[in-house]
VEXGU-771714 format. One record per residue: residue number from 1; x, y, z of N, C-alpha, C, O, CB in turn; residue in three letters. Coordinates in nm, 2 decimals, padded with zeros to 4 digits, always signed. Glycine has a CB too. Layout:
<pts>
PT  num     nc1     nc2     nc3    cac1    cac2    cac3     cc1     cc2     cc3     oc1     oc2     oc3    cbc1    cbc2    cbc3  residu
PT  NUM       X       Y       Z       X       Y       Z       X       Y       Z       X       Y       Z       X       Y       Z     Ala
...
</pts>
This chain:
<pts>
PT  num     nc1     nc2     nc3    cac1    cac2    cac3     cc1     cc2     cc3     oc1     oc2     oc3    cbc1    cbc2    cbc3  residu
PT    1  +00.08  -00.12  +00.00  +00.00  +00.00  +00.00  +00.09  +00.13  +00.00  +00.08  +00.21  -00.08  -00.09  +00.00  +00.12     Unk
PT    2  +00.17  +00.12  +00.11  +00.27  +00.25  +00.05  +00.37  +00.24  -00.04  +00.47  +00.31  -00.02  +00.35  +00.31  +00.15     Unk
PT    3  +00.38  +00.15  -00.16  +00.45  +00.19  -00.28  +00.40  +00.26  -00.36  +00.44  +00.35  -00.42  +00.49  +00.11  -00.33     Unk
PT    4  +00.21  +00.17  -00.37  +00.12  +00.29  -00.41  +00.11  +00.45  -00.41  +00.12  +00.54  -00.50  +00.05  +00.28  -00.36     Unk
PT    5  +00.09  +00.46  -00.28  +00.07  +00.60  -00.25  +00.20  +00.70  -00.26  +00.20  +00.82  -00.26  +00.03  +00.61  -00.10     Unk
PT    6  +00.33  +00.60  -00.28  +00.47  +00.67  -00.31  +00.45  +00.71  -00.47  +00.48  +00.82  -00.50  +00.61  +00.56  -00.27     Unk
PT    7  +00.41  +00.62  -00.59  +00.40  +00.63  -00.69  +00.26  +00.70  -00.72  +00.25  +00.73  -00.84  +00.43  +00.51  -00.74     Unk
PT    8  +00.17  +00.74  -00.64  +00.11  +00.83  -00.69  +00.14  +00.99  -00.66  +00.10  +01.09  -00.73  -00.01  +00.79  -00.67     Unk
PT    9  +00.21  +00.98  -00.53  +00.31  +01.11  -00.53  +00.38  +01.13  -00.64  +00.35  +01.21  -00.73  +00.41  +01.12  -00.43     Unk
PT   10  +00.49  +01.05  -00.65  +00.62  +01.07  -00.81  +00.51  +01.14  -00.89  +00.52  +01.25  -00.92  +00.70  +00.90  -00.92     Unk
PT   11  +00.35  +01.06  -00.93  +00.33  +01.10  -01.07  +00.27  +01.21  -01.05  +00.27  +01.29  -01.15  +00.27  +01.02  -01.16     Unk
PT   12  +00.21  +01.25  -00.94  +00.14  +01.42  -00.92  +00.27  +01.50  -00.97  +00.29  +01.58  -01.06  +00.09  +01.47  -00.73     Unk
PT   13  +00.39  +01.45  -00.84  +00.45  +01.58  -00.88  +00.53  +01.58  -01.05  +00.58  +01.68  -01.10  +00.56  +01.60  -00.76     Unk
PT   14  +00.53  +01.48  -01.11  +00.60  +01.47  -01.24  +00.47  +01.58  -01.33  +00.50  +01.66  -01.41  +00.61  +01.26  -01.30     Unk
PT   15  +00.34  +01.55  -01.30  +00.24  +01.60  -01.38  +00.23  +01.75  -01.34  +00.19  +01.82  -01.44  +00.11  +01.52  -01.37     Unk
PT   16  +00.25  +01.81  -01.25  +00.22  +01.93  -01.22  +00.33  +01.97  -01.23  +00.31  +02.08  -01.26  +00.15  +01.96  -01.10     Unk
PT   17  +00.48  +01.95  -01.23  +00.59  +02.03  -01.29  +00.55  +02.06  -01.42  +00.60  +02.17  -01.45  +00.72  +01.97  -01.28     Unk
PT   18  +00.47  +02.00  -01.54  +00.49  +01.95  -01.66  +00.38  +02.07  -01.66  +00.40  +02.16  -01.74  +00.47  +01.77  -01.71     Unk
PT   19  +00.28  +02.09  -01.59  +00.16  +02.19  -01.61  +00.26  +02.29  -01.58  +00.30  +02.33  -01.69  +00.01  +02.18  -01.51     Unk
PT   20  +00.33  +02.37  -01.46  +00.37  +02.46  -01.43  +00.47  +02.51  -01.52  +00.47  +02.63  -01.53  +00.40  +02.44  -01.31     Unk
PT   21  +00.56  +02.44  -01.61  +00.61  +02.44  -01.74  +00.55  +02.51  -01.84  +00.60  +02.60  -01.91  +00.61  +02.34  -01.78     Unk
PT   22  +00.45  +02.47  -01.83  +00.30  +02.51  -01.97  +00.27  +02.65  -01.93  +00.27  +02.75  -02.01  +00.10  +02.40  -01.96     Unk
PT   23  +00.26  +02.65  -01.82  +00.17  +02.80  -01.78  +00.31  +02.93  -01.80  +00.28  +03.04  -01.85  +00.10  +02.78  -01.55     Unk
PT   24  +00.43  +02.90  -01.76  +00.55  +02.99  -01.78  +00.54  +03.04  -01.95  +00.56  +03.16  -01.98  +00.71  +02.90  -01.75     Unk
PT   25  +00.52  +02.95  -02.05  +00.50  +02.97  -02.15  +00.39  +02.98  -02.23  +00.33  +02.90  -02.30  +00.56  +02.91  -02.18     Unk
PT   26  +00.36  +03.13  -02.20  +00.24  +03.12  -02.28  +00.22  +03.13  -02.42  +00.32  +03.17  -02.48  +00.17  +03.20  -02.23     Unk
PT   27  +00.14  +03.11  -02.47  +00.10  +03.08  -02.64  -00.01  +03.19  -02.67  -00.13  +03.20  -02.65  +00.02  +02.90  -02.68     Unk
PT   28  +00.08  +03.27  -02.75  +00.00  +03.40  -02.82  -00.06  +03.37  -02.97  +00.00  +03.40  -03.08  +00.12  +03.52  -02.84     Unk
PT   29  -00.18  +03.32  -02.96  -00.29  +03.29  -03.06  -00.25  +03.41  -03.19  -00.25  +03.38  -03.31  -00.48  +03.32  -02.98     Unk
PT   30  -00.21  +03.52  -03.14  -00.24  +03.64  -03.27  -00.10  +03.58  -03.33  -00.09  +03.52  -03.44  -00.25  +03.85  -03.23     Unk
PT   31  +00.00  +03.59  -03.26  +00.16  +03.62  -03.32  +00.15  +03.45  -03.37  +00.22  +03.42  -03.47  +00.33  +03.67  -03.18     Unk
PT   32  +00.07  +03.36  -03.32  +00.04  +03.23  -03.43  +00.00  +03.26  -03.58  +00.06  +03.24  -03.69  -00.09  +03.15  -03.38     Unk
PT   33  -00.11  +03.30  -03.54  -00.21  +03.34  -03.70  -00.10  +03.43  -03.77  -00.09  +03.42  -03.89  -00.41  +03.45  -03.67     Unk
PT   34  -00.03  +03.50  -03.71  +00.04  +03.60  -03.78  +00.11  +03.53  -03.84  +00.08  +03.53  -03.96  +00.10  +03.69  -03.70     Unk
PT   35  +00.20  +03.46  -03.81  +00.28  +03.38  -03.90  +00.23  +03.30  -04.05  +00.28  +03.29  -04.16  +00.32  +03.29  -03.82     Unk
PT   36  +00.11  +03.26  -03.99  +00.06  +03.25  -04.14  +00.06  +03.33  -04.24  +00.12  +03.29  -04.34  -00.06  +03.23  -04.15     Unk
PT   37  +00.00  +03.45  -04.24  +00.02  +03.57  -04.30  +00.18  +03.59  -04.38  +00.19  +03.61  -04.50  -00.02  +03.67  -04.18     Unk
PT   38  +00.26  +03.58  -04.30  +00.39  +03.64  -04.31  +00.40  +03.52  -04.49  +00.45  +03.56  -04.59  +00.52  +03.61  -04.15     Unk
PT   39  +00.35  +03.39  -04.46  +00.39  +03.30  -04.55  +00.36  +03.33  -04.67  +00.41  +03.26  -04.75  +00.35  +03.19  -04.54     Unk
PT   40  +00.28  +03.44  -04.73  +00.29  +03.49  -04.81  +00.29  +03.63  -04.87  +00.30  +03.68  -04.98  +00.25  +03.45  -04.82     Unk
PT   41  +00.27  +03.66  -04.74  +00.25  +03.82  -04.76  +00.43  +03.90  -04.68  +00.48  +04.01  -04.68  +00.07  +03.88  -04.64     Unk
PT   42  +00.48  +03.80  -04.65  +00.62  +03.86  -04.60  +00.65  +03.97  -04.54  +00.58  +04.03  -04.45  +00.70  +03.88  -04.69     Unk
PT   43  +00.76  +04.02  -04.58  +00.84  +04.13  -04.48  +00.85  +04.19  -04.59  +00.79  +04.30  -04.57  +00.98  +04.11  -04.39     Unk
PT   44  +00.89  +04.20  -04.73  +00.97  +04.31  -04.84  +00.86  +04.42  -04.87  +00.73  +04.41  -04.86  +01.02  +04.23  -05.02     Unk
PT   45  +00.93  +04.51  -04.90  +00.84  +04.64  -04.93  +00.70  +04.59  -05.05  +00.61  +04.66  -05.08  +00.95  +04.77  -05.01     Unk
PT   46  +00.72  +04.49  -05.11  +00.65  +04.47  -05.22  +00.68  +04.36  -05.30  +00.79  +04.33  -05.36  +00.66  +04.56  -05.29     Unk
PT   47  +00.53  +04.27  -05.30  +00.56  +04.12  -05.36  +00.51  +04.12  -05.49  +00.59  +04.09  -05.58  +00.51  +04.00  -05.28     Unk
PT   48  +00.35  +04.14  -05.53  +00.32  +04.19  -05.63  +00.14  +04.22  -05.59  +00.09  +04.23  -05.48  +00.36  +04.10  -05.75     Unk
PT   49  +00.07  +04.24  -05.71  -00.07  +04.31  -05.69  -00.16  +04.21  -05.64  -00.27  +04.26  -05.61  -00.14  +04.38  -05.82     Unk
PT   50  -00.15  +04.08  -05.62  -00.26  +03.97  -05.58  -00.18  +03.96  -05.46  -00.27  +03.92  -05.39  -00.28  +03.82  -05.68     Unk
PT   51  -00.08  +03.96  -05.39  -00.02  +03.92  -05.26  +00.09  +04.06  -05.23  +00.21  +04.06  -05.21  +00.08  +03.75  -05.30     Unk
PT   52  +00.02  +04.15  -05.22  +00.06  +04.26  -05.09  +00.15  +04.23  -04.99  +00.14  +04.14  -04.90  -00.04  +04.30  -05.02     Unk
PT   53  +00.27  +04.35  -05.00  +00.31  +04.33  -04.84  +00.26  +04.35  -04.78  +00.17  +04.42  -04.82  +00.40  +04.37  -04.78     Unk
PT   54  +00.25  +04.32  -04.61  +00.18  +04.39  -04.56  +00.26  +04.47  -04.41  +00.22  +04.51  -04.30  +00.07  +04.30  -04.54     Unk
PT   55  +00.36  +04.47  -04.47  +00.51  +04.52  -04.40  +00.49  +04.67  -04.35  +00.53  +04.73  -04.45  +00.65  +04.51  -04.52     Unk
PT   56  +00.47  +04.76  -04.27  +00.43  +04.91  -04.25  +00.32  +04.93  -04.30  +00.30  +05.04  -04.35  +00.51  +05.01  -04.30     Unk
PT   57  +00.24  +04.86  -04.30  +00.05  +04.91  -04.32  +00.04  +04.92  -04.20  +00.09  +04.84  -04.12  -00.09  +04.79  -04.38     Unk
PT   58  -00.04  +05.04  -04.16  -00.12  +05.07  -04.05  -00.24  +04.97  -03.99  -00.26  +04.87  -04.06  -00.17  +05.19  -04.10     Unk
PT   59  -00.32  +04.97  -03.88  -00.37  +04.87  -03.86  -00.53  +04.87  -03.94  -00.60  +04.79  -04.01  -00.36  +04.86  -03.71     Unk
PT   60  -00.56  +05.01  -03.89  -00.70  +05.02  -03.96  -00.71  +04.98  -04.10  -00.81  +04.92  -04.13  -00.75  +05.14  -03.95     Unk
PT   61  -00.59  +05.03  -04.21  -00.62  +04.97  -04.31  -00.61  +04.81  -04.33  -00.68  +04.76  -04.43  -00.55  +05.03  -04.37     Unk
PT   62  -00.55  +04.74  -04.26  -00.56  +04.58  -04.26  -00.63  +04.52  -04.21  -00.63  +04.40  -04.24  -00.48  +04.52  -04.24     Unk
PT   63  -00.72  +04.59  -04.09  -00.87  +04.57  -04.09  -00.94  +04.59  -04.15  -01.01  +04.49  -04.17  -00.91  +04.61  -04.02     Unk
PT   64  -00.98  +04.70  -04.23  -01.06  +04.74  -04.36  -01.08  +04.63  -04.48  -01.18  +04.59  -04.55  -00.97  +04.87  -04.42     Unk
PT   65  -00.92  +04.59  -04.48  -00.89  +04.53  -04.63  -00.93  +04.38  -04.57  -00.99  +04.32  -04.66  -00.69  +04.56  -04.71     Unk
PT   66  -00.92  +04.31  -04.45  -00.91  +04.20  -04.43  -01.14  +04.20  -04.38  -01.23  +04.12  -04.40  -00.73  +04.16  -04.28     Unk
PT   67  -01.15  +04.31  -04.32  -01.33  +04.29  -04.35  -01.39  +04.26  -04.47  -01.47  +04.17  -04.51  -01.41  +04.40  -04.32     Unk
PT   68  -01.33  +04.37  -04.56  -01.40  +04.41  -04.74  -01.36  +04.23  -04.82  -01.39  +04.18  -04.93  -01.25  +04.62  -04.87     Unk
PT   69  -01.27  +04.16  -04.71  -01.25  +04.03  -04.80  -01.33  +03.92  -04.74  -01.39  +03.82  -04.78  -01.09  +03.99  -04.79     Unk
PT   70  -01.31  +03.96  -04.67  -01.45  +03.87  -04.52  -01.53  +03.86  -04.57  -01.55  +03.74  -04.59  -01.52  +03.93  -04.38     Unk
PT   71  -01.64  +03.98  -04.64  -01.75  +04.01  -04.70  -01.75  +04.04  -04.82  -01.81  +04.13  -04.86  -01.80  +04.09  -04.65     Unk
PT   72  -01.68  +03.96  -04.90  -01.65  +03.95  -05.06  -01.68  +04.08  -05.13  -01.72  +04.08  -05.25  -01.75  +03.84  -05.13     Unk
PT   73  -01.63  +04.23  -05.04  -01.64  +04.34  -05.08  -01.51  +04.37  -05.14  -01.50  +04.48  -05.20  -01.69  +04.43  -04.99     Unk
PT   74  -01.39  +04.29  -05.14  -01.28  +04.33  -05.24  -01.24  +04.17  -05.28  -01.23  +04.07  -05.21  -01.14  +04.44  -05.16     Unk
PT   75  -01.20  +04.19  -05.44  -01.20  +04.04  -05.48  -01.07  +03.98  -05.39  -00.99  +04.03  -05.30  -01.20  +04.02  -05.66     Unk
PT   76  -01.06  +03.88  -05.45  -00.93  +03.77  -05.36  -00.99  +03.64  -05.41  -01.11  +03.61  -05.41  -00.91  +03.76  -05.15     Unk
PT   77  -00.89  +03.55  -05.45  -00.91  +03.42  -05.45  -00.86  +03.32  -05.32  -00.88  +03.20  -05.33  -00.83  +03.39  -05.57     Unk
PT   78  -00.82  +03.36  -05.22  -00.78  +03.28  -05.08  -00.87  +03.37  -04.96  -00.98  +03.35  -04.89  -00.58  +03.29  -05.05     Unk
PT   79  -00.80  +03.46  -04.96  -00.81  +03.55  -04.88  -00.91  +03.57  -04.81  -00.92  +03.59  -04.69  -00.77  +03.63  -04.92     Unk
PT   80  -01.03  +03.59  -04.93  -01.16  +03.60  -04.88  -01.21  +03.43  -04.78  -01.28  +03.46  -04.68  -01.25  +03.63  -05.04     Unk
PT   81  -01.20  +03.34  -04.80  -01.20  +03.23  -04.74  -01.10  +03.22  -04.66  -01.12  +03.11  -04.60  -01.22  +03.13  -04.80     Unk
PT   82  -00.99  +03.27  -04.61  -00.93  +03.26  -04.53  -00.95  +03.34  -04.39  -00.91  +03.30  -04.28  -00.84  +03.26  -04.58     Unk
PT   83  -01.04  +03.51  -04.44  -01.07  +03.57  -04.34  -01.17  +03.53  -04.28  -01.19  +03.54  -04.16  -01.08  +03.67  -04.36     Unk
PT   84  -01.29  +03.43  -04.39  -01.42  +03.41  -04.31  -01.40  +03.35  -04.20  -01.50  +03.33  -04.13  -01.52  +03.35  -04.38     Unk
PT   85  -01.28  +03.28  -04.18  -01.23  +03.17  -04.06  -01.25  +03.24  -03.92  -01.29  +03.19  -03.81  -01.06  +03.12  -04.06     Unk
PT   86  -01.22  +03.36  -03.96  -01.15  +03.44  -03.80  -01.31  +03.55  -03.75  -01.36  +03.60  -03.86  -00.96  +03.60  -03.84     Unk
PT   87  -01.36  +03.57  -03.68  -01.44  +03.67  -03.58  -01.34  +03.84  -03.66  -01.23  +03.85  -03.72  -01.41  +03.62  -03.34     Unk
PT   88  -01.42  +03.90  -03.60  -01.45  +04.03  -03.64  -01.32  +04.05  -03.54  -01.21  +04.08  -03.59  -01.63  +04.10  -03.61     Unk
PT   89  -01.34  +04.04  -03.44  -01.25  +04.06  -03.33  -01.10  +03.99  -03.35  -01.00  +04.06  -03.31  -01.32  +04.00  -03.20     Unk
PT   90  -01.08  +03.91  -03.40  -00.96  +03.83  -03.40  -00.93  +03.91  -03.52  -00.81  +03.94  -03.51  -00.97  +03.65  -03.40     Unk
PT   91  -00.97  +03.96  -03.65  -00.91  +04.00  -03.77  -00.85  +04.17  -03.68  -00.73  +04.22  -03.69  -01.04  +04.00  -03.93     Unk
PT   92  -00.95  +04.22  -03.63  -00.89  +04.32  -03.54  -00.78  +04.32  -03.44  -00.71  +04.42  -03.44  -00.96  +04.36  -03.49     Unk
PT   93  -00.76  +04.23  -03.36  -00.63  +04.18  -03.26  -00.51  +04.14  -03.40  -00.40  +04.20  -03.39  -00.67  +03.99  -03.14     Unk
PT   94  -00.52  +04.06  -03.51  -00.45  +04.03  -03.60  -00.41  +04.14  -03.70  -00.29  +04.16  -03.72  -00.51  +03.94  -03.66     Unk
PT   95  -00.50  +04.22  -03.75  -00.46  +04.34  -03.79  -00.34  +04.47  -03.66  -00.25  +04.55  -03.69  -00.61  +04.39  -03.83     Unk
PT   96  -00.38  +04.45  -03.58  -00.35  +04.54  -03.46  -00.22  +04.47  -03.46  -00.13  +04.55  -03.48  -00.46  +04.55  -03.31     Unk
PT   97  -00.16  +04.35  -03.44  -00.07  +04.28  -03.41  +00.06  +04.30  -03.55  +00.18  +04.34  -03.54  -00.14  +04.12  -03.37     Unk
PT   98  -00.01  +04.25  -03.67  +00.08  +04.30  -03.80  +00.11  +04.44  -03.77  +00.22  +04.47  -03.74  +00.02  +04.29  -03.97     Unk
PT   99  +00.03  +04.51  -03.76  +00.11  +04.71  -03.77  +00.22  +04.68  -03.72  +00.32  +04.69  -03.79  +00.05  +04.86  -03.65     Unk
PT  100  +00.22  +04.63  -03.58  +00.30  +04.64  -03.53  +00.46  +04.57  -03.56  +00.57  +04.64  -03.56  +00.25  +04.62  -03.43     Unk
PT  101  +00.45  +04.44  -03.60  +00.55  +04.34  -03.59  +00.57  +04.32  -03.72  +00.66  +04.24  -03.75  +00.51  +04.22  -03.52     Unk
</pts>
């Protein structure tokens, strides 16, 4: 009986170091999605007229441009189905996050 109760100690504490690990490192959902973005839309001043940089755009405009695609108000062959994925809110944290980075 107490080898038991010894081996269910080890594995608490094996499992809750492994949680306390997780929690030090947190996981930023936007600078995720952001990376997608980058895969084609990059860093250079200019890639061409179907795939924009989006390298020093302000935020409001990549909110603008990433709604009007949402709502098939500016054409796109991806883009428009790739925004419809995200909330109103997340294209705004995502836009807000590219200005910046």
């Amino acid at each position: 009986m107490s080898f038991r109760i010894h081996a269910l100690a080890v594995a608490l504490v094996l499992t809750a170091g492994s949680a306390v690990a997780q929690q030090r490192i947190p996981l930023n959902d936007t600078a995720l999605a952001a990376q997608g973005c980058n895969v084609c839309h990059g860093s250079q001043s200019y890639l061409s007229p179907t795939m924009p940089a989006i390298r020093g755009v302000d935020a409001a405009t990549l909110y603008t441009a990433l709604i009007e695609l949402k709502t098939d108000k500016r054409p796109s062959t991806i883009m428009g189905r790739i925004s419809r994925g995200y909330s109103d809110e997340q294209l705004k944290a995502l836009a807000d996050y590219l200005s910046k980075n």
